[in-house]
NUSE-54679 format. One record per residue (C-alpha): residue in one letter; x, y, z. Coordinates in steps of 0.5 Angstrom, whole numbers, padded with zeros to 4 digits, always signed. Example, Ala and Ser with C-alpha at 12.3 -4.5 7.8 and 13.67 -1.06 7.14 Angstrom:
2
A+0025-0009+0016
S+0027-0002+0014
! end
This chain:
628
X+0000+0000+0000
X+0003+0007-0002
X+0003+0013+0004
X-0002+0017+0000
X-0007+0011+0001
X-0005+0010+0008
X-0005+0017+0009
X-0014+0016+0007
X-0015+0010+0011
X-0012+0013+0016
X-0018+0018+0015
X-0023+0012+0014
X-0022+0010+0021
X-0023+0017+0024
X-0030+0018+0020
X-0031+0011+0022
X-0031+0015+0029
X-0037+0019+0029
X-0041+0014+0025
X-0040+0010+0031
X-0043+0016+0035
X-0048+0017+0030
X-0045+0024+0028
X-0047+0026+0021
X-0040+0027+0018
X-0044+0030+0012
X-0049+0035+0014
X-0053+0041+0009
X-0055+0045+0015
X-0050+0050+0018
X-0051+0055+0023
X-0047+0060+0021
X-0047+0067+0023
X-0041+0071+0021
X-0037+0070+0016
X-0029+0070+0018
X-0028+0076+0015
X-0034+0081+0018
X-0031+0078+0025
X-0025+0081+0024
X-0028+0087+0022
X-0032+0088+0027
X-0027+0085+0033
X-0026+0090+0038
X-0034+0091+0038
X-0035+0083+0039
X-0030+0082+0044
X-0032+0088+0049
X-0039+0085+0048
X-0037+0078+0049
X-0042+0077+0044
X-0042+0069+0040
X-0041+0068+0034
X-0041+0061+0030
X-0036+0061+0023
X-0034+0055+0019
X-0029+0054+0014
X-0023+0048+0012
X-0018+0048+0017
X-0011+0049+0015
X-0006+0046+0020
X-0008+0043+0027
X-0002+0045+0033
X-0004+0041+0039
X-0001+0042+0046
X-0004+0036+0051
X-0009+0039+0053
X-0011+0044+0047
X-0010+0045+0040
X-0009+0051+0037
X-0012+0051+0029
X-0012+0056+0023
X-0019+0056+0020
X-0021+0059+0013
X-0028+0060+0009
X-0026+0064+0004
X-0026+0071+0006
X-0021+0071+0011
X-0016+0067+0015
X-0017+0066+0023
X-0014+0062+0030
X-0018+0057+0034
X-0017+0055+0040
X-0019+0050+0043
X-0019+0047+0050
X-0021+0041+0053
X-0023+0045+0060
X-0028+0048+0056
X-0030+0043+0051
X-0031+0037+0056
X-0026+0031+0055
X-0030+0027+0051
X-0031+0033+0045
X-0024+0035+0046
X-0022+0028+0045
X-0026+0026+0039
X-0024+0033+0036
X-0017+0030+0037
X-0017+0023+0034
X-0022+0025+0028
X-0020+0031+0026
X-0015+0033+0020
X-0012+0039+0017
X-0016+0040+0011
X-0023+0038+0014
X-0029+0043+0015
X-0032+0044+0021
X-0036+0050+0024
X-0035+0052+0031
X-0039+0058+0036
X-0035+0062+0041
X-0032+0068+0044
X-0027+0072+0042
X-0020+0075+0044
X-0013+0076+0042
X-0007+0072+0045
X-0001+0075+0048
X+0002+0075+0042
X-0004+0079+0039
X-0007+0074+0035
X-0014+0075+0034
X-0018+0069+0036
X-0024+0065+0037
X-0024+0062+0043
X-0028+0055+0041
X-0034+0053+0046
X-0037+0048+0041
X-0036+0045+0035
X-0038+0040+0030
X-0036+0036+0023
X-0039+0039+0016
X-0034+0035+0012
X-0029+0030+0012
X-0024+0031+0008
X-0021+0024+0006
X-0015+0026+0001
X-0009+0032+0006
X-0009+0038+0002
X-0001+0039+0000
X+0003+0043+0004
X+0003+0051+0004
X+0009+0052+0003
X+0011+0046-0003
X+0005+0047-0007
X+0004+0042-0013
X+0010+0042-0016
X+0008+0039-0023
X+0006+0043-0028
X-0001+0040-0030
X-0002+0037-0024
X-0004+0045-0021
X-0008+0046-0027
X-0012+0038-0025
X-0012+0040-0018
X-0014+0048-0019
X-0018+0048-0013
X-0012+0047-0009
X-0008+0052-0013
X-0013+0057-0011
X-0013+0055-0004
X-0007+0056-0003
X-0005+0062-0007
X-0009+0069-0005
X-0006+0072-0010
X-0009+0068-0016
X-0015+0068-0012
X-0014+0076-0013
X-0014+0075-0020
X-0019+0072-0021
X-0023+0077-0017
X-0020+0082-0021
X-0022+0079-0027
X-0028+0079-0026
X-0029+0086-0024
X-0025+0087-0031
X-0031+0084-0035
X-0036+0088-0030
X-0031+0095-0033
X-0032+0093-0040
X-0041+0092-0039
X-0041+0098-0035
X-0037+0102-0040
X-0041+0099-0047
X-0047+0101-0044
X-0045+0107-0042
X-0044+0109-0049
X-0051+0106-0051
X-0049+0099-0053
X-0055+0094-0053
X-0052+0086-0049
X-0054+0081-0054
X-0054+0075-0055
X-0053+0070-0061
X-0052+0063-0063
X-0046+0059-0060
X-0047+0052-0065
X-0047+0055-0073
X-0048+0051-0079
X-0042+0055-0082
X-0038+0059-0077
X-0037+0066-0079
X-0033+0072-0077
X-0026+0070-0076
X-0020+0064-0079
X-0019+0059-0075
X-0021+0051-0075
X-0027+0050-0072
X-0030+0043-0067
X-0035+0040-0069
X-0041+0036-0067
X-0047+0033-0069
X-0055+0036-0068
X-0059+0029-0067
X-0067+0032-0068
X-0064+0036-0074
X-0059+0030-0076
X-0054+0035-0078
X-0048+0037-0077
X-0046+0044-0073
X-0040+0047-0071
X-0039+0052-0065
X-0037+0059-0067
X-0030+0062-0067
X-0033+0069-0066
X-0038+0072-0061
X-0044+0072-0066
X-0040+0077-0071
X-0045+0076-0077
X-0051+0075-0073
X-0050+0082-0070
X-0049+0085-0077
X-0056+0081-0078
X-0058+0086-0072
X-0055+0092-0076
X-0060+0091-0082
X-0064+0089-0076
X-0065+0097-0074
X-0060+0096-0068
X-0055+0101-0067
X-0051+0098-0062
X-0050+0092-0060
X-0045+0087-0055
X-0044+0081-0053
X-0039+0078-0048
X-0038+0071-0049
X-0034+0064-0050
X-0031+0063-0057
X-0028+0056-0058
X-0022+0054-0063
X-0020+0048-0065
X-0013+0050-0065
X-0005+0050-0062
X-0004+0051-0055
X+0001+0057-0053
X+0001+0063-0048
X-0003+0067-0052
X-0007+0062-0055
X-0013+0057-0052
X-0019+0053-0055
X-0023+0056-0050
X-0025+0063-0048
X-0028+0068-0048
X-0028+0075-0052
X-0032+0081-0052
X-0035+0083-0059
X-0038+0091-0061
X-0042+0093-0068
X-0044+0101-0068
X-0048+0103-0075
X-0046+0109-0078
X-0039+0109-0075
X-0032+0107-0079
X-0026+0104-0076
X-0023+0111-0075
X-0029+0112-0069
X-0027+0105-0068
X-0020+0107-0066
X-0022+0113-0062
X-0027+0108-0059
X-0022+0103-0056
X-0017+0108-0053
X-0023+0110-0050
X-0024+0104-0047
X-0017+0100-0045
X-0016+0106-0042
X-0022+0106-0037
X-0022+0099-0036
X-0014+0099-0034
X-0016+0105-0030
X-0021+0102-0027
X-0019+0095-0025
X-0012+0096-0024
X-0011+0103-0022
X-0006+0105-0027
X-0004+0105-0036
X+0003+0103-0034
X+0004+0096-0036
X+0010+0091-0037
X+0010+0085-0041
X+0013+0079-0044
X+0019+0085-0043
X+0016+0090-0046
X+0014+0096-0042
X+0008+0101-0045
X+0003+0106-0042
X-0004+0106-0045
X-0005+0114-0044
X+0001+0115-0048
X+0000+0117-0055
X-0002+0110-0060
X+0002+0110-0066
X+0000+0107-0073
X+0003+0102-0076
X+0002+0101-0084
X+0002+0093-0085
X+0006+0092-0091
X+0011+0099-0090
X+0013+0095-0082
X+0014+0088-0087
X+0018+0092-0090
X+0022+0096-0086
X+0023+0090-0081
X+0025+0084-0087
X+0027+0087-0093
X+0020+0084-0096
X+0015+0088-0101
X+0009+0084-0099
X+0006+0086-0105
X+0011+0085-0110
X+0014+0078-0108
X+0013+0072-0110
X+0011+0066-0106
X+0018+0064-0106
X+0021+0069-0103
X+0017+0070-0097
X+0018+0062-0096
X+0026+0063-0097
X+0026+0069-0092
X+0022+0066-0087
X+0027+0060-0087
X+0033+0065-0087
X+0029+0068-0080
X+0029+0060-0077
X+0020+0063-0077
X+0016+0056-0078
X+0009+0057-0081
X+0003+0053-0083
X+0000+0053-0089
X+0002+0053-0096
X-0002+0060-0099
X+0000+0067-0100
X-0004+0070-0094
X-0001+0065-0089
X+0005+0067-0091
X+0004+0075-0091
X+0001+0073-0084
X+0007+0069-0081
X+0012+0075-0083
X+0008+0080-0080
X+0007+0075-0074
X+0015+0075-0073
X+0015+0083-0074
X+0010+0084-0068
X+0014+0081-0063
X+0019+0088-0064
X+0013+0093-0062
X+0012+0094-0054
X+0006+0100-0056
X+0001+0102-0055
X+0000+0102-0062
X-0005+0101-0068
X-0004+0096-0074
X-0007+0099-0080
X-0008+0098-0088
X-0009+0090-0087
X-0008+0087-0095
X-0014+0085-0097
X-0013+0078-0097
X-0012+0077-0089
X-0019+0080-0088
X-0025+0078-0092
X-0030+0082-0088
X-0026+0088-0087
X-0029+0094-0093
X-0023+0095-0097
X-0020+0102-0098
X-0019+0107-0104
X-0012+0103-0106
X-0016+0097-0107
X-0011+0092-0104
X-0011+0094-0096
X-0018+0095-0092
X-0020+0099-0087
X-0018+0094-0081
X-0014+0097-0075
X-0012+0092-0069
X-0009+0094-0062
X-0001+0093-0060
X+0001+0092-0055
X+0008+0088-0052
X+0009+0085-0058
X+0002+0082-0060
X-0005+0083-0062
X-0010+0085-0058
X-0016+0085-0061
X-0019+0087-0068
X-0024+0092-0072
X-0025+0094-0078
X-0030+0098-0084
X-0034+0092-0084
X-0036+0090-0091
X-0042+0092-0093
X-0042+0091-0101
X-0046+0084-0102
X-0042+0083-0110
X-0036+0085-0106
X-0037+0080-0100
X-0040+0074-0104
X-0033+0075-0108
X-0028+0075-0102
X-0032+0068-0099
X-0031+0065-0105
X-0024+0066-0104
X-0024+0063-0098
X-0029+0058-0101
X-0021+0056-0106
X-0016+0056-0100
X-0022+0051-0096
X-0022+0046-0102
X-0015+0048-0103
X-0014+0044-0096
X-0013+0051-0091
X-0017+0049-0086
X-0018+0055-0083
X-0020+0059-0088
X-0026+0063-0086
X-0033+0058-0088
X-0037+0062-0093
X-0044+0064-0091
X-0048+0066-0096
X-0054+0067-0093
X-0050+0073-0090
X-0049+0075-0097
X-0057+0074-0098
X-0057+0079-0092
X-0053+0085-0094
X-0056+0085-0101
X-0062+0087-0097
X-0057+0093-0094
X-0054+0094-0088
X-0051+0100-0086
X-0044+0102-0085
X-0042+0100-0079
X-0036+0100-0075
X-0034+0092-0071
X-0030+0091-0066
X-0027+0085-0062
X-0023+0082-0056
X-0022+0078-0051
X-0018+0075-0044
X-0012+0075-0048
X-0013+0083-0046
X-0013+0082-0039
X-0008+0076-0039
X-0002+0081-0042
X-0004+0087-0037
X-0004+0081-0032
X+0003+0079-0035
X+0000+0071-0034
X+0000+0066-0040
X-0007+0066-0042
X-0008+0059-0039
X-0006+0062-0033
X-0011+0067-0033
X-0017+0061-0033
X-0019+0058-0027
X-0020+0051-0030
X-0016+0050-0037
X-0017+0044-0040
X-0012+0039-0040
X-0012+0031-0042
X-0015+0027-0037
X-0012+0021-0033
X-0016+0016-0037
X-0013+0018-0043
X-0006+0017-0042
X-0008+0010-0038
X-0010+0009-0044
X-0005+0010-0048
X+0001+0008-0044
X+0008+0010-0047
X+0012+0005-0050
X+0018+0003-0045
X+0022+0005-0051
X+0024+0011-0053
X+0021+0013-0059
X+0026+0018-0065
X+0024+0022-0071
X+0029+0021-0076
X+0030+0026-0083
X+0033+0023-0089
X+0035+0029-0094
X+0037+0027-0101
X+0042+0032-0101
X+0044+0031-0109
X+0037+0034-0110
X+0037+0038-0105
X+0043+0044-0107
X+0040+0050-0105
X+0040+0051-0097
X+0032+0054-0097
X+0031+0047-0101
X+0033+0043-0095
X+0030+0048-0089
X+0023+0048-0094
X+0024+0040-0094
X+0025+0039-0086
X+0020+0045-0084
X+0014+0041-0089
X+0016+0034-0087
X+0016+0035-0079
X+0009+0040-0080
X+0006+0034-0084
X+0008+0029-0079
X+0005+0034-0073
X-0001+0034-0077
X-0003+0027-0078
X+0000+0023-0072
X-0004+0026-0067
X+0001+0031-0065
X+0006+0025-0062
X+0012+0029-0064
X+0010+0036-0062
X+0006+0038-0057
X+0004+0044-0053
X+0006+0045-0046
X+0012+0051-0043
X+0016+0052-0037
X+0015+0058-0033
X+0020+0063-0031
X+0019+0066-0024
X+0015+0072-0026
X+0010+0068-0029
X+0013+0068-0037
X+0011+0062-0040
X+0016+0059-0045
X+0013+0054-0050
X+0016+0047-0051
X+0016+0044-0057
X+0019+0039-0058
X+0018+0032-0055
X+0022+0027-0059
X+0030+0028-0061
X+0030+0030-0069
X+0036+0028-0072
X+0037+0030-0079
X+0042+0025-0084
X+0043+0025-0090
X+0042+0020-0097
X+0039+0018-0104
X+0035+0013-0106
X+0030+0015-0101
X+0024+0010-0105
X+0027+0004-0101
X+0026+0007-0095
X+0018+0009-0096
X+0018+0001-0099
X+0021-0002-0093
X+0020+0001-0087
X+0016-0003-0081
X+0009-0003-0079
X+0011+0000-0072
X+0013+0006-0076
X+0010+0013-0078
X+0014+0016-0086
X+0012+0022-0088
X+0016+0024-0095
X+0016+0030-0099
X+0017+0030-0106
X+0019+0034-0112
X+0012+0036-0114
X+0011+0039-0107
X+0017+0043-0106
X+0016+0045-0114
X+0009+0048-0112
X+0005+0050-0106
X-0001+0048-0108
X-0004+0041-0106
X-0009+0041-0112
X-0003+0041-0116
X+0001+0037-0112
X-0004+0031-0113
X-0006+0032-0120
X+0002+0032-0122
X+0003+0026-0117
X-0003+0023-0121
X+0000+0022-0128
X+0007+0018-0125
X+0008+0012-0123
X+0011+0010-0116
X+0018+0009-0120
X+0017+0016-0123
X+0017+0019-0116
X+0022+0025-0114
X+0023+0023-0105
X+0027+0029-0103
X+0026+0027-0096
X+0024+0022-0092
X+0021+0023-0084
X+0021+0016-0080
X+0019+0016-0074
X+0017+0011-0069
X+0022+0006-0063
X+0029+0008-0063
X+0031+0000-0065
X+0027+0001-0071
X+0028+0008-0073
X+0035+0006-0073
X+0034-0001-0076
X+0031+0003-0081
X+0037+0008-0083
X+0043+0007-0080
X+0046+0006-0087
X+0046+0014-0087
X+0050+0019-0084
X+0048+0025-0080
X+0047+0031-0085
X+0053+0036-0084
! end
């Protein structure tokens, strides 16, 4: 038998104690007069009355001294000495609360107060009785939970222990409460709008998906909070209109990204996104104001304060300033290669993942405040697009290297919009799958009119920078894998390898080799279940989370005739190849229609990932050596 699950017979045995006596160890009712908190501040009063009071809460530690006991109780609102004795309570109570009662289990006791020689605030226990018996210790204050995950599984003991984290989310709340207040001073109608949708709407993200069994059909759960339904309610005749709510996106974990939070969202008629501008100045600085008492932040090593001025930065111009890339005038190609040159990873094969990954690289230099502008028109779909005819009255606030929400002219011109969803139509066929899902009845919408209108959106990533906390820190509970999972799929006693084969006699330019590893590692990510990355990271003292990556060593070697490794790798192992076809173009549909008209033998294998068992990834390649 473990300690830990001696440790829980042992308090079997004490909660057979007062079964014996017939104690209900599990009561509904309490007696509660005080809370802890209103005891303490009314404790001069109390203790010249002499008056009583009956409090309850968990007891976080027990000091016993023969005949009494000294324990902290907690419920809460604050944290208080007990003291117990046996000449007051009678020997056989003071007895059971010796043998029956832990640290960590909850009681409820009455009696008077008073102030120890030390001047600690008391209550003197005159009675007592069990609430409820705690079966597992609660960990030691001062070691906590040490392991990552298992603080987030067992957040109600991180909470516990921690009052600052308590006070976070005290804080976040009144965070939100700031951002209702404020939209509702200036007029804004708090809606509400469907969270399951037949398309998703009003962002680019990869949506989950279930299944409606009364109308057999297949829902997804929105990626927005309600973006064109409540442009629907602009048409509608409402002004102005909000929602605050969760949104849900199928994605990668990081610090700054989860698959569940929640964002607030505005549409005001008659406004463009220079009022939008001057409309979230207003707002981040209220709400910092209010919450925080100050507009002077540090995070993720930047410092910015939201009263100073906010630049604009042009989207293309800052590209450009920054990398040398005109994002307009390059190729494909050459984004590709200068993003290789600065060690950046993207995902997707398209030339708005490939503008958005440079521009993503860009931000991390920009402390703020300030205001991303002139957007191309390909990265905002639903933005309206400015005289220029290639960029769009979209603005996005900065701060400390990051986004932090979005606005933009919304696009009101019907023959425009059906264009730029069937654009997003071509990147879905094409195999993006998070290009936006067209909705054409949407489109039907607008060709009844809306009215110019100006939307906004953001959500607790605001918060978490102004906190400067990893966004799954600033959720009380995030989702994490279960136990069950993990019995379920035991790890191998072997370690498992990822090994890539370069035919370095096809592969001559440097960005050749980059584009071949980078595609051939993504690919195996994206099909394997995430075995070989995953999303974890390791905290810093003062709270910066730093992703981890990599899960299983990646050892690069170099060869040719890379066919016989596709044609005699084992069952146990995973192979991701990556041909001519594919590094020729970055478009799938291509891809499988020139793959289609060769024969295997005809076939071009640049690279090769074999991952599985170190014994088998190594049977398997041996015969190559490392790449230099």
């Amino acid at each position: 038998m473990s300690s830990k699950e001696e440790l829980r017979a042992e308090r079997e045995k004490k909660l057979s104690l007062f079964e014996a006596k017939g104690i209900e160890v599990y009561p509904a009712d309490t007696a509660v007069t005080h809370a802890l908190a209103e005891v303490r501040g009314a404790f001069s009063t109390l203790a010249e009355s002499g008056a009583k009071v009956t409090v309850a809460g968990r007891l976080l530690s027990l000091r016993r001294h023969g005949g009494s006991t000294f324990a902290d109780v907690f419920d809460g609102t604050a944290r208080m000495q007990l003291f117990l004795g046996e000449d007051v309570l009678g020997a056989e109570q003071y007895a059971l609360f010796a043998d029956a009662v832990d640290a960590s289990d909850f009681v409820e006791v009455t009696g008077e107060v008073f102030e120890t020689n030390r001047g600690e605030q008391t209550v003197r226990v005159l009675s007592w009785r069990i609430l409820a018996k705690a079966l597992q210790a609660i960990p030691s204050e001062y070691f906590g939970i040490a392991d990552e995950d298992e603080r987030f599984r067992k957040r109600y003991i991180d909470l516990l222990q921690k009052e600052d984290l308590r006070e976070l989310f005290v804080k976040k709340a009144a965070f939100w409460d700031s951002v209702r207040r404020f939209m509702k001073s200036r007029g804004f109608l708090e809606v509400e709008t469907p969270t399951l949708e037949i398309t998703t709407g009003g962002a680019e993200a990869r949506p989950f998906k279930t299944h409606h069994n009364d109308f057999d059909i297949d829902v997804y759960m929105r990626i927005s909070i309600g973006e064109l339904w409540q442009k629907r309610l602009m048409a509608a005749g409402f002004p102005k209109t909000f929602e605050i709510g969760r949104a849900y996106r199928n994605e990668g974990t990081s610090p700054e990204h989860l698959q569940e939070f929640t964002n607030m969202e505005s549409y005001e008629a008659y406004a463009d996104y220079r009022d939008g501008m001057k409309f979230v100045q207003d707002l981040y600085r209220t709400v910092a104001t209010e919450v925080f008492g100050t507009t002077q932040f540090e995070a993720r090593g930047h410092t910015f304060d939201l009263a100073h001025e906010w630049t604009e930065i042009d989207y293309g111009e800052e590209i450009k300033k920054q990398t040398g890339i005109d994002i307009y005038e390059a190729s494909d190609r050459e984004m590709e290669a200068k993003l290789a040159e600065l060690g950046v990873k993207y995902e997707g094969q398209n030339r708005e993942r490939l503008m958005d990954t440079l521009w993503k690289y860009c931000r991390k230099h920009i402390s703020g405040p300030a205001f991303l502008v002139h957007h191309p028109l390909l990265v905002a779909p639903l933005a309206k697009a400015r005289a220029d005819g290639r960029t769009v009255e979209m603005f996005q606030p900065i701060i400390a290297g990051s986004e932090v929400g979005r606005g933009y002219s919304e696009l009101n011109d019907p023959i425009d919009q059906r264009k730029r969803f069937e654009v997003q139509q071509a990147l879905l066929e094409a195999g993006d799958d998070e290009a936006m899902m067209p909705e054409w009845e949407f489109v039907e919408m607008l060709e009844h009119g809306m009215p110019p209108t100006c939307g906004f959106g953001f959500g607790e990533r605001f918060f978490a920078f102004l906190m400067n906390k990893p966004l799954r820190e600033v959720q009380l509970f995030p989702l994490m894998r279960p136990r069950e999972a993990e019995k379920a799929h035991p790890k191998s006693t072997e370690k498992e390898v990822a090994v890539v084969v370069l035919d370095t006699e096809k592969l001559v330019e440097p960005w050749q080799v980059l584009n071949t590893v980078a595609h051939v590692s993504a690919s195996f990510a994206a099909r394997a279940g995430k075995k070989l990355f995953f999303a974890d990271s390791a905290s810093t003292s003062d709270g910066h989370a730093i992703p981890l990556n990599i899960q299983h060593a990646i050892m690069i070697k170099k060869g040719n005739r890379l066919e016989e490794i596709m044609r005699e790798h084992p069952a146990s192992c995973t192979v991701v190849p990556f041909t001519r076809d594919m590094l020729v173009t970055t478009n799938d549909k291509k891809v499988i229609a020139a793959t289609k008209e060769k024969k295997n033998d005809d076939i071009e294998y640049l690279g090769v990932l074999v991952f599985g068992p170190r014994s088998e990834v190594e049977k398997y390649t041996e015969k190559y050596p490392l790449y230099s």
